[in-house]
N, C-alpha and C positions, 0 to 999 in steps of 0.2 A: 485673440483666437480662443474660441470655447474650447470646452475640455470635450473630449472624444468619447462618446455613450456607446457603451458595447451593445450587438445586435441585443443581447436578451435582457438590457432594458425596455427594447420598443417590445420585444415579448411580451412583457409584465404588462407594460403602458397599453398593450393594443387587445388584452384579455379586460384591465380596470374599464375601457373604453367599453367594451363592447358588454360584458356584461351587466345583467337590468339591476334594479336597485336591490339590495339586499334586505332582507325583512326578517331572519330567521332571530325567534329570543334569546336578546343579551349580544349580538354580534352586529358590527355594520360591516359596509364595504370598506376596505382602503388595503394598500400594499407599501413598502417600502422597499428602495433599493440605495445599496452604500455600496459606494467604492471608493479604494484609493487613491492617491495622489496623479498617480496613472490613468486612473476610469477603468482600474479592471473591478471585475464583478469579487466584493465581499459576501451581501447578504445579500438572497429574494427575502422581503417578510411575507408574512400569510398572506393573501388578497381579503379574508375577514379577519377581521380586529374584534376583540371581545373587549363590551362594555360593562356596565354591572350588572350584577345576574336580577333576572328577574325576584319580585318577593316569592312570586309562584313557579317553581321548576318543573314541569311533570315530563319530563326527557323528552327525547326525540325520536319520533317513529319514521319508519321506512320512508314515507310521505317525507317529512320533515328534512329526512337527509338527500333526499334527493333535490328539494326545494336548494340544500345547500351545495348541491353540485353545481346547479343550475344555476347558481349565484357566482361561483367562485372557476370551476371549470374554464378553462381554453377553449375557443369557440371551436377549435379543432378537436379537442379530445373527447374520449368516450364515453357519455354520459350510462349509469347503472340503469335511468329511466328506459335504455332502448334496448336494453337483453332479450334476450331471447336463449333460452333452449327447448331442447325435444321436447321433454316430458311435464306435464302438467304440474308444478309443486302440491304435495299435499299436508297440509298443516299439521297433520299428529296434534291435532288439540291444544296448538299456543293460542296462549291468546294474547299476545304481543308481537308485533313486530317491527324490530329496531335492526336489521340491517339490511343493506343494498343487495342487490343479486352479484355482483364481483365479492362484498363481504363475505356472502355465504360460501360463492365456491372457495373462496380462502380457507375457510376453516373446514370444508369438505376436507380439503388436500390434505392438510394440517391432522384428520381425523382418521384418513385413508392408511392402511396395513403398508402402502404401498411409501409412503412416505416416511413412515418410523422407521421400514429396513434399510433406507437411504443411511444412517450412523454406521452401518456396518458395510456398506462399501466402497472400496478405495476413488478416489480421485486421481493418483498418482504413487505413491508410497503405501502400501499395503496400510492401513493402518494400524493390527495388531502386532506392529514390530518398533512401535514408538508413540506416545502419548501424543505429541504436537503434529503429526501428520493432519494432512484437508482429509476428511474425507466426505463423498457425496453430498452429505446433511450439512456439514460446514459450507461444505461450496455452495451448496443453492443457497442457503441464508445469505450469502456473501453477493450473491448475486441479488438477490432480493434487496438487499440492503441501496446498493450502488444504483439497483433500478428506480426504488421509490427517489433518492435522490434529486436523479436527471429528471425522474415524471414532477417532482414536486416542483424545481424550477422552470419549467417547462406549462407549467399547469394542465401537466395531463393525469388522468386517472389516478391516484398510485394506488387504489385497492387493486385495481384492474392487473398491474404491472406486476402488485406481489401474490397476488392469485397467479396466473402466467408461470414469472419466474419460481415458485413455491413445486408450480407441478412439470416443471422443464426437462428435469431429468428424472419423472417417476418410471421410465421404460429402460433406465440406462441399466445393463444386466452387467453381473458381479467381475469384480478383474480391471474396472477401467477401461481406458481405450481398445487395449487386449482384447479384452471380454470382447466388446462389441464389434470389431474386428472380426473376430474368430467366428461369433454365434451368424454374421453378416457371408462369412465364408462357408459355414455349415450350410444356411439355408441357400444361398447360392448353387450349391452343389461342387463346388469350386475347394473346398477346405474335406479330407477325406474321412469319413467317419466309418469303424470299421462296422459292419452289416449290412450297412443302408447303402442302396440305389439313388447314384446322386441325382438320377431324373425323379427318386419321390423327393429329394430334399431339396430340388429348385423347384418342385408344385406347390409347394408348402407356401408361395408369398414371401419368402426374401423378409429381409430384418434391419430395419435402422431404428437406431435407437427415439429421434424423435418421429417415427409413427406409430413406436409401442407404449411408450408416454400417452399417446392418444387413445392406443388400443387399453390401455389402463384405466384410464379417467372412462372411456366410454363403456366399455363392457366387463373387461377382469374383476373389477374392486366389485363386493357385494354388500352392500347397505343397506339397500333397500328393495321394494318388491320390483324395481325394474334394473335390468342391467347397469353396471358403473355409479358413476356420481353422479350423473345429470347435468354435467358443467353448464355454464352459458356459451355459445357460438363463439363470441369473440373468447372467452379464456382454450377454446379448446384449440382456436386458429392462431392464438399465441402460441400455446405448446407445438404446437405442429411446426408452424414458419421460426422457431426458434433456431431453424440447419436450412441450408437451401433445399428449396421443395421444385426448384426447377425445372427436375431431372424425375419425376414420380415414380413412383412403381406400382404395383398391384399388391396392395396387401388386404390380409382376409377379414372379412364382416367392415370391410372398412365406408362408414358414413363420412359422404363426401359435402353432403350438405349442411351450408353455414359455416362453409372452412373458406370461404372467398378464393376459389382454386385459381390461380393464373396470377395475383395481381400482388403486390408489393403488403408483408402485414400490417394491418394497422398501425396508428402510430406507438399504442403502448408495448405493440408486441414487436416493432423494433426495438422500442429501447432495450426490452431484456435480454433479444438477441447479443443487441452491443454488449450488454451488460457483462452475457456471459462469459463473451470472448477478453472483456480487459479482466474481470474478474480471475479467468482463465493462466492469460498469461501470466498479468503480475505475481499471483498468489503461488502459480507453477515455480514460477521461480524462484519466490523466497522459500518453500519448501525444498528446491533444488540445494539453494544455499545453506537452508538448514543441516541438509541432511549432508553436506561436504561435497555432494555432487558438481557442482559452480562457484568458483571461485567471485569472492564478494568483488577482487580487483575487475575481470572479467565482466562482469555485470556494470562497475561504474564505466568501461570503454567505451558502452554502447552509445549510439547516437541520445536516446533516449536517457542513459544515466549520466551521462557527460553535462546536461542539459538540465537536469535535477538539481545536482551538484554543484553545478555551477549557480541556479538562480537559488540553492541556499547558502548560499558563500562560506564565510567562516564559522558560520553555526555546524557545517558538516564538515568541514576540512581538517577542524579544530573538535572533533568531538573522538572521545576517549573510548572504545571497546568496537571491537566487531559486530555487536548486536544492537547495540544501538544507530551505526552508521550501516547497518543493513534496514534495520528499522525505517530510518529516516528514509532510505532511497524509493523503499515501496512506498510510504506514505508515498512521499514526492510522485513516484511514476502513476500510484490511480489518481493523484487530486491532476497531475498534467491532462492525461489524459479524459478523467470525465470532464472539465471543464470547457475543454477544447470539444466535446461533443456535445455541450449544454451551447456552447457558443457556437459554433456550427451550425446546430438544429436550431436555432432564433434565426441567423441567417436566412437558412430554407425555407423556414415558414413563413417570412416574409414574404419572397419568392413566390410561394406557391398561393399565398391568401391574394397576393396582386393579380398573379395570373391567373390560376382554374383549381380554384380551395378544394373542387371534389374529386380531383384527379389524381388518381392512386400513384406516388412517389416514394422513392428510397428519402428519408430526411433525416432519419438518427443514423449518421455518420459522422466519421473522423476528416476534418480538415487534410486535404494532403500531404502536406508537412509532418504530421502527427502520425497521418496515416502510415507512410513511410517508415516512422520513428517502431511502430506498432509494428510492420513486416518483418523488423530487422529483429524485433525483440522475439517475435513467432518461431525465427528460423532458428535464432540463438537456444530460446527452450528447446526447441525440436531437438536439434544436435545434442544441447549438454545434459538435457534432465529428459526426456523419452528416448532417448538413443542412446544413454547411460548403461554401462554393465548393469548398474545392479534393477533397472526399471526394466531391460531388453532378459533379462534372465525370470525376473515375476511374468514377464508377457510369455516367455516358455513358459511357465509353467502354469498361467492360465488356457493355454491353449491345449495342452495335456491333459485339463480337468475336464475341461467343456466338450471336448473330442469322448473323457471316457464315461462322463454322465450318460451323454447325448447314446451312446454307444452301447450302456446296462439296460438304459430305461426301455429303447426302444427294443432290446434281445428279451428282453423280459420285463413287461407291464406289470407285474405283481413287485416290481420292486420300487412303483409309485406310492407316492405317499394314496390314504383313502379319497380324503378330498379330491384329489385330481382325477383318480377314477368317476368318481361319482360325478365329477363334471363334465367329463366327457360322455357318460352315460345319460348323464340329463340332457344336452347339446347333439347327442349323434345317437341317442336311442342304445335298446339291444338291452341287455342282462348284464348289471354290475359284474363285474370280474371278480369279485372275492366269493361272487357268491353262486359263479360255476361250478359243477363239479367237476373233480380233478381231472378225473378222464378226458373230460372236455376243453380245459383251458388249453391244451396246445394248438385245437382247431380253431376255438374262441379266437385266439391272437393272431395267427395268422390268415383270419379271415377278416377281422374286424378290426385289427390295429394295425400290422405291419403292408406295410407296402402303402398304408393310407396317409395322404400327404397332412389331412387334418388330424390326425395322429402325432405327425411330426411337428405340426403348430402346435397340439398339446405340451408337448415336453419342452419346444420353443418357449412356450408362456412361462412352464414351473420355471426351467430354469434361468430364464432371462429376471425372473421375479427374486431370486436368491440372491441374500447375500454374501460377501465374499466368505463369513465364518462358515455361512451353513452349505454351503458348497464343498469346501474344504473338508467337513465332517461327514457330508453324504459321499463324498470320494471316498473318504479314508472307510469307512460303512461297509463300500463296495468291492474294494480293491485291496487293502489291507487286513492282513490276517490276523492282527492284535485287536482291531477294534470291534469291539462289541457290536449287536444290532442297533443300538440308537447312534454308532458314531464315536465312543467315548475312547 
């Protein structure tokens, strides 16, 4: 009896197939695949193999790395060759060009205001109350990380994947779930904010967190002479389909075109969806444990650590300290489950190249089994580490900050920062506010700011854009009597 070849060897096998001969210098075609004694999956090797380098190197330009997508790519996956965004790129005078259009938007992200304030906001544990907390910027690299993985064995995109997962949560505002919670309750009209007319704060366009990610990338961030980053189509319809988009809403200045509205994300923009979510839970939880929230016993019970533990036998049973037998288990729980979603999604593609390769499907998914193992692990964080005293008492007092931002800025507009004036006066016309006369500014504002629902998206933007520090600092600014005008 032959030995059992797991689906994402025919993977491998049905990309070395199909893709054309390989030409780029110093590199040919070939891939390798090992598994153990079992046939489960060890390694994918590269689909190119590098030979000796050329005598003559002169690198490789954007031409050249496409040539080597097109060599090495999944006949399913998304080639850089077919990007597309809105705006024309304009070269500022290189005179080179070495990388792909998913490259660039990566290092857009990477380069974006909106990305470096991700370090200062929490994930789940405040982070300025303990060194080792996730916050925001950890988690998306962690997500990034797990993405490129499953795209690499998969042979889809991974510039594409970690462009995506890079800008996933550029819209998440400060507090965590809380936060986005709360600011989704303000603009509803549903959550009470003391001045405002909850019929101006549900004109305003409602708030989730991934269509402000999009309203980031696309208009907030300023670089250059056209609004946002200029991402490409597909990195922008990752960010978006990264939360179900099932259910839509009306949000404001919002470009609908090149987001593929209706139909299941591409394949790299499920995986980072997936991503986020094991990334999510697993890492939820060893912060849980960290922080003594969850009991490490508790965690091995589950379906899913029982399971772990079990297939690392007396290497875990037998290993000495707390930290290292929490260690091991989350190894165990992401290598379980991406693997199981690497072999899954071979399965489907299968599936789907037999039957109709253009027919938009859900593929980066969790085997049932797993899936299962996953729910029970969702519900378990839910209850021990977001429904925790000490995470249910940060969600009070996010909700307190956001209610009393929301509630100065709009009672009085001069207590925005310049910038945001000035951008709303650039966007909605009329006479800078600083620079009315006194007399005037109480008519200025309540004829040109209050009661106006793009008004209330203004101070939506600033402060869904803040981090959790400077949050905390513009509260204490506003409401506390010790601190000084900048917050101190």
């Amino acid at each position: 009896m032959g030995r059992r070849v797991e689906p994402i060897q025919w993977a491998v096998d049905r990309v070395l197939k199909n893709s054309r001969e390989f030409s780029a210098p110093g590199w040919k075609r070939g891939g390798t695949i090992r598994t153990d004694h079992q046939g489960r999956l060890l390694h994918t090797g590269t689909f190119a193999r590098r030979t000796a380098m050329p005598k003559k190197f002169s690198g490789r330009d954007t031409a050249a790395l496409e040539a080597v997508e097109a060599q090495t790519l999944a006949p399913y996956a998304r080639p850089s060759a077919d990007a597309a965004r809105r705006y024309v790129l304009v070269d500022s005078g290189r005179t080179l060009a070495y990388r792909t259009a998913f490259q660039r938007d990566r290092d857009r992200i990477l380069h974006s205001l909106a990305f470096r304030r991700l370090k200062h906001k929490t994930q789940v544990y405040v982070p300025y109350e303990g060194d080792h907390h996730r916050t925001r910027l950890t988690h998306t690299l962690e997500v990034a990380q797990i993405s490129r993985t499953i795209a690499r064995a998969l042979g889809l995109n991974e510039d594409l994947v970690e462009a995506i997962a890079l800008g996933h949560d550029l819209g998440q505002p400060p507090f965590g779930a809380s936060g986005q919670e709360t600011m989704a309750g303000i603009l509803a009209g549903s959550e009470r904010v003391d001045g405002i007319d909850a019929a101006v704060l549900a004109a305003s366009g409602g708030f989730r967190a991934n269509y402000q990610s999009v309203r980031v990338v696309d208009r907030l961030e300023q670089r250059y002479d056209h609004p946002g980053l200029n991402l490409t189509d597909a990195v922008r319809e990752g960010i978006w389909k990264r939360a179900p988009t099932d259910d839509p809403i009306e949000y404001p200045d919002w470009v609908e075109e090149g987001l593929n509205v209706g139909v299941p994300a591409l394949l790299e923009g499920q995986v980072v969806a997936l991503a986020n979510r094991l990334a999510r839970l697993t890492h939820d939880l060893e912060d849980g444990i960290r922080a003594g929230q969850v009991s490490l016993l508790a965690a091995e019970r589950l379906e899913i650590g029982s399971v772990v533990a079990h297939k690392l036998g007396d290497s875990y049973r037998t290993r000495q300290g707390r930290y290292g037998r929490q260690n091991a288990l989350i190894r165990g729980m992401i290598h379980l489950l991406v693997s199981d979603a690497v072999v899954q999604a071979a399965t489907r593609l299968d599936e789907k190249l037999d039957a109709d390769p253009d027919a938009p499907r859900e593929i980066i998914v969790l085997s049932p089994s797993v899936a299962k193992m996953a729910a029970e692990l969702e519900a378990f964080v839910e209850a021990q580490v977001y429904r925790s005293f000490t995470v249910s008492r940060l969600d009070a007092r996010a909700r307190t900050f956001l209610r009393g931002l929301f509630a100065a800025y709009y009672r009085d507009p001069l207590q925005l920062d310049d910038y945001v004036l000035l951008r709303y006066r650039t966007t909605h016309g009329g006479t800078y506010l600083r620079d009315v006369p006194g007399t005037r500014v109480t008519e200025e504002v309540e004829t040109r700011y209050q009661g106006k629902p793009e008004f209330v998206r203004l101070i939506a933007d600033h402060i869904a854009g803040m981090s959790d520090s400077f949050a905390l600092k513009e509260y204490e600014r506003l409401f506390l009597p010790f601190a000084d005008a900048e917050g101190r």
